[in-house]
C-alpha positions in Angstrom: 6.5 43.1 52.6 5.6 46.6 52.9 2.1 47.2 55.0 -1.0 48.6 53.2 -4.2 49.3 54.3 -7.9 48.3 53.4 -11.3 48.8 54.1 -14.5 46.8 53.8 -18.0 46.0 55.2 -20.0 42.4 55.7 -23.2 42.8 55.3 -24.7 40.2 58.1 -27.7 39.4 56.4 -26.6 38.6 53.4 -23.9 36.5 55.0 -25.9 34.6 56.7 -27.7 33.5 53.7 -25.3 32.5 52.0 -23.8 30.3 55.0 -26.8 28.1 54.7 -25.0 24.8 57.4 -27.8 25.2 60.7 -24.7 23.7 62.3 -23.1 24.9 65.4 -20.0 26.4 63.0 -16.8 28.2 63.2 -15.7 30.0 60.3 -12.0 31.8 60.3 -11.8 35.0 58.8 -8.9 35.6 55.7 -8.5 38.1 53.3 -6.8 37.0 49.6 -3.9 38.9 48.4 -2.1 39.4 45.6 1.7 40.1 45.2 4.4 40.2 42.1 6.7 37.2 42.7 9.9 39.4 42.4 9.0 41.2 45.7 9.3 37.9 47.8 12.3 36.0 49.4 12.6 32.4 47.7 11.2 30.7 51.8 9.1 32.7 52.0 7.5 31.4 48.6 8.1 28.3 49.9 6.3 28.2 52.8 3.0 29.2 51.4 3.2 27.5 47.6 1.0 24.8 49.2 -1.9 27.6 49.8 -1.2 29.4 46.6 -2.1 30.4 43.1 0.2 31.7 40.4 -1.4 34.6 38.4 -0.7 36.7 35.4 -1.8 40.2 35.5 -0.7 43.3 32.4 2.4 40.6 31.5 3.1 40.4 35.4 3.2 36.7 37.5 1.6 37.3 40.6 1.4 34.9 43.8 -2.1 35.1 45.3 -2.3 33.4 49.0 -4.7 34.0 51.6 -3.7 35.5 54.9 -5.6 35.1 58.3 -7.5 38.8 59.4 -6.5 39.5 62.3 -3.5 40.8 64.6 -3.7 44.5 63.7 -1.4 47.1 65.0 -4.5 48.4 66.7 -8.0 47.1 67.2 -10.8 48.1 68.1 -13.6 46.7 68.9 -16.7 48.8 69.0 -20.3 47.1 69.3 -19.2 43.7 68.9 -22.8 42.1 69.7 -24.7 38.6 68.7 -26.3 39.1 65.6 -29.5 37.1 64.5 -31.1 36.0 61.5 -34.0 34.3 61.3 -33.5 31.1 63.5 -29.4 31.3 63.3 -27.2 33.6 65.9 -23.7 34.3 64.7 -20.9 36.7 66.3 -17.4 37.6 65.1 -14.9 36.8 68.2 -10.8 37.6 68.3 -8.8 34.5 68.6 -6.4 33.9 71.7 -3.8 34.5 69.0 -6.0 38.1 67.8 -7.4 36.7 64.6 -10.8 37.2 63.3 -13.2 34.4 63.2 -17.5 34.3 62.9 -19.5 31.8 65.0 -22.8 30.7 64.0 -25.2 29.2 66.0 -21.9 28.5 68.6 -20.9 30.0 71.4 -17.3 31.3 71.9 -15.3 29.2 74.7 -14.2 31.4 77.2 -10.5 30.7 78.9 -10.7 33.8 82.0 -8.1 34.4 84.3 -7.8 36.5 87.3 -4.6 37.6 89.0 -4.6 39.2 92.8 -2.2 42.0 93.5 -3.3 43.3 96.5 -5.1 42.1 99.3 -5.5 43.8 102.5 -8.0 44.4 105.7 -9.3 47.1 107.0 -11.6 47.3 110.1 -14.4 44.9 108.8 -13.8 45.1 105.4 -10.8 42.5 103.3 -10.5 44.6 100.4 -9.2 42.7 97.1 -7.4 43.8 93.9 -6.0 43.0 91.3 -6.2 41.7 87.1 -8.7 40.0 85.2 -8.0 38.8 81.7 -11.0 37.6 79.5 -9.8 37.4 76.0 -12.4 38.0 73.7 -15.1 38.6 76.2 -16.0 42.2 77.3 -17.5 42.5 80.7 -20.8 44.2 80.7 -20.8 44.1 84.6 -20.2 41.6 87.3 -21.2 41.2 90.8 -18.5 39.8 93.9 -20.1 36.4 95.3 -18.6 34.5 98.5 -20.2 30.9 99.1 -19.8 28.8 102.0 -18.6 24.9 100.8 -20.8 23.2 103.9 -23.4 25.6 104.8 -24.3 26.6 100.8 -24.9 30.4 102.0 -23.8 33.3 99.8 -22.8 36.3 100.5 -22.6 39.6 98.0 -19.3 41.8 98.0 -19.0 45.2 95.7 -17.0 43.9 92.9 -15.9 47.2 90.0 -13.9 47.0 87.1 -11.5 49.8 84.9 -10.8 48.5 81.4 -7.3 48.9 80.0 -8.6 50.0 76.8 -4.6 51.2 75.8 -3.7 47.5 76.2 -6.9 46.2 74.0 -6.1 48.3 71.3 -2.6 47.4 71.2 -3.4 43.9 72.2 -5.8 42.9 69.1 -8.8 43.8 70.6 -8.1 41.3 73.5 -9.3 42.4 76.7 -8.0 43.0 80.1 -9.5 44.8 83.5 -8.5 46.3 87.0 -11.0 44.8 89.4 -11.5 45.9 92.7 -13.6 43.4 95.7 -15.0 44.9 98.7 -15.8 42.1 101.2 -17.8 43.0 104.5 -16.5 40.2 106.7 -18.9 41.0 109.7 -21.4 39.1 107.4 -19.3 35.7 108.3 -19.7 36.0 111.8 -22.2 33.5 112.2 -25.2 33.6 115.1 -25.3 29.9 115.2 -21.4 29.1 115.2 -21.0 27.9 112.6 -17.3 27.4 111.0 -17.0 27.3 107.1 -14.8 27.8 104.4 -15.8 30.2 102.1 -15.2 30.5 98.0 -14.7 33.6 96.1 -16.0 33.7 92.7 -16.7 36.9 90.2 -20.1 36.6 88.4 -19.7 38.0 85.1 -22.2 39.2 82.9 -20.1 38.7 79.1 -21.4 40.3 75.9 -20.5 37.3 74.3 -22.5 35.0 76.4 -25.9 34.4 77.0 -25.2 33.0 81.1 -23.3 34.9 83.5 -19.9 33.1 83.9 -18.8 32.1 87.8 -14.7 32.7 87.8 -13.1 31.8 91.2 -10.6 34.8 92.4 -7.2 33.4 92.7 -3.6 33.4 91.1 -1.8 35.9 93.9 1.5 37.5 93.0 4.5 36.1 95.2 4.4 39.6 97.3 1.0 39.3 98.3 0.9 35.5 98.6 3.4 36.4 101.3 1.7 39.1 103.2 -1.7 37.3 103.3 -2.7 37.7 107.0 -4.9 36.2 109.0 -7.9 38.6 111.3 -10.9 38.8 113.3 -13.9 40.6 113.2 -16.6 40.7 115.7 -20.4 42.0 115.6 -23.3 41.3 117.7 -22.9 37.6 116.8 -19.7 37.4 118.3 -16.7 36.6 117.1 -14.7 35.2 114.2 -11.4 34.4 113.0 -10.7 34.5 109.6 -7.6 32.5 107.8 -7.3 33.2 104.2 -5.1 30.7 102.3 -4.9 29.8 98.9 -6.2 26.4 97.3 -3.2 23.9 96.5 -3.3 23.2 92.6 -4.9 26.4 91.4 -3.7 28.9 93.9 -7.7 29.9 94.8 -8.3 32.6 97.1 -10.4 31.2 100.4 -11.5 32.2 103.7 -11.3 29.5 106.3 -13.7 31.1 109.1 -14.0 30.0 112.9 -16.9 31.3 115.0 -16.3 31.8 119.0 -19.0 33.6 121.2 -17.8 36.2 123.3 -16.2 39.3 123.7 -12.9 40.0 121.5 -11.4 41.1 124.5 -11.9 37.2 125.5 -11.1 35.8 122.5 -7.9 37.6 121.7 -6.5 36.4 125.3 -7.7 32.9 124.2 -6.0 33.0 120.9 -2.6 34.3 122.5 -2.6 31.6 124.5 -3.7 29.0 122.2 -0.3 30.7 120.0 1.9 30.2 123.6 0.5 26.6 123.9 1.5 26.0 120.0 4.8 27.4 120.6 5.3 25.7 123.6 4.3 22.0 121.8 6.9 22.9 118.6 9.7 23.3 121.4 9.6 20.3 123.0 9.2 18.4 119.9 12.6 19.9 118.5 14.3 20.9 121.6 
């Protein structure tokens, strides 16, 4: 079939009149067309006689069959918001598959997924970037969180985002970041030597949600799973090392930090020769 456009409004209240079920409710979005018989295949009439209706129209037979609204060639997405009515909240939300569909009084499931691309470490700072796909959800902002598993503390890191609004568009409204995740590590060093393992979670503030979301950062390329490197960092606490590795079944980004107190001068040598000693051990069991 040839494309051809259309245009129309939903007036929202009067929707949500009419859609009288208080239910939590999901409601996908069609539109009805009509097309003259002769201008489809003989499968294609097949595979959707079970949804259609055979019409006559100025001594014409036409098929009428709904089609599911959605997966434009572009889309955009402009002031998607919650809308409310009385005592009932409904939103329209894009479909994993970029179809159209209207929740009332339900909130859209969200499936995020974060990729890493680049990790490195300068001075004090592990500096983190990479991909962040949320689907249907736009990000409104989002703050960098590390948390320790045993201790419970929490630590802030500069977390900003650059919207791929070319791929949105062209992706049915669908949406995908670049995030960027400043960590200062000298905030690990711990006064009371304390050894942790830290998590790594975005908290994102979604217009489609009413509760920030907590996603962990994880998911690194094969490159940078490779050159993920161990370092220290010392401050007038003294001294930590810091092991970043990557959680077995979901490939999570976390910091596995050990406090020493001392110089780094000290705690280098100490390290070489606790690397000599290792080496040392691995010989003798294989030599």
């Amino acid at each position: 079939m040839s494309s051809s456009k259309f245009d129309f409004k939903v007036d929202m209240k009067d929707l949500m009149r009419k859609l009288a079920d208080d239910e939590p409710t999901v409601y996908d979005c069609y539109i009805k067309v009509a097309v003259p018989i002769e201008k489809l295949s003989k499968k294609t009439i097949l595979n959707i006689e079970h949804k259609a209706e055979y019409v006559e129209e100025n001594e014409q037979v036409h098929i009428e069959f709904p089609i599911r609204l959605g997966r434009f060639q572009e889309t955009y997405t402009n002031n998607l918001s919650i809308y409310t009515y009385e005592d009932k909240q409904s939103i329209f939300s894009i479909t994993n598959k970029g179809n159209i569909s209207l929740y009332i009084n339900k909130t859209p499931k969200i499936q995020i997924k974060s990729q890493i691309e680049k990790m490195k470490n300068n001075s004090k700072t592990m500096h983190v970037n990479g991909q962040i796909f949320t689907k249907h959800s736009a990000i409104i902002k989002g703050e960098g969180l590390v948390r320790g598993r045993q201790s419970g503390k929490e630590y802030q890191a500069n977390l900003s985002f650059i919207h791929n609004k070319e791929m949105n568009i062209k992706k049915f409204g669908l949406n995908r970041y670049i995030y960027d995740l400043k960590l200062d590590l000298e905030q690990l060093v711990s006064v009371d030597l304390e050894d942790d393992v830290y998590d790594i979670y975005m908290k994102l503030h979604l217009h489609d949600q009413e509760e920030p979301k907590m996603v962990r950062v994880g998911r690194p390329t094969t490159r940078t799973k490779l050159f993920t490197k161990r370092t220290d960092v010392s401050s007038n606490n003294g001294v930590a090392i810091i092991n970043p590795y990557y959680t077995f079944k979901a490939s999570n980004l976390s910091l596995e930090v050990f406090n020493f107190y001392g110089k780094l001068s000290i705690f280098k040598k100490m390290m070489g020769w606790r690397r000599f000693l290792a080496l040392f051990k691995k010989k003798r069991m294989f030599g």
